[in-house]
C-alpha positions, -999 to +999 in steps of 0.1 A: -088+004-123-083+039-120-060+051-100-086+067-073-103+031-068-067+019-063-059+043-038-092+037-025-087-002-018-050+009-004-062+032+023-088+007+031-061-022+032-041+001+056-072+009+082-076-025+085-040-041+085-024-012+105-058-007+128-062+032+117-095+046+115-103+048+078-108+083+083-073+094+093-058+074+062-048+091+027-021+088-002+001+113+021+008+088+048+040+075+051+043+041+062+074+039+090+063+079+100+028+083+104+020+046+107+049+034+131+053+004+106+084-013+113+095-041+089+074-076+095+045-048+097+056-034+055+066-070+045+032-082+055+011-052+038+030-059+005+026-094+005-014-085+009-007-057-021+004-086-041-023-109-034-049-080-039-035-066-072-015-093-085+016-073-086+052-086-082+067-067-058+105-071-056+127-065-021+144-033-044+109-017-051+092-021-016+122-002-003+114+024-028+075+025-014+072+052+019+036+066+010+002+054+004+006+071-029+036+054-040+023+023-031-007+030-056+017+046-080+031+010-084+003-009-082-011+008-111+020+006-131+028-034-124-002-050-115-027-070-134-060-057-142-087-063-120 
């Protein structure tokens, strides 16, 4: 997958799991800022980043993820192809 479809599938992951309007979401949002995600909110979206990608996602590397585009960034780098 190119990075664009990944980033693609992300923002539409976040609309849906953090009820946004598709239209509002992009690679600059940060999770706990513009999304008021607090932690059962994060821990659930990666758990559904994993299942969707097939990446492992340790507890050191979510920490690591604040953006949409960082959350592709590492999709891309440790998932399995789809």
């Amino acid at each position: 997958m190119t990075k664009e479809e990944v980033l693609t599938k992300i923002c539409d992951m976040v609309a849906d799991q953090f009820s946004v309007n598709r239209d509002k979401v992009n690679g600059k949002l940060n999770f706990q800022n513009d999304l008021d995600a607090d932690s059962i909110d994060f821990v659930e979206f990666v758990l559904s980043l994993e299942n969707e990608f097939g990446a492992e996602i340790s507890d050191e590397a979510a920490e690591k993820i604040q953006t949409i585009d960082e959350a592709a960034d590492f999709v891309i780098a440790n998932a399995d192809n789809k």
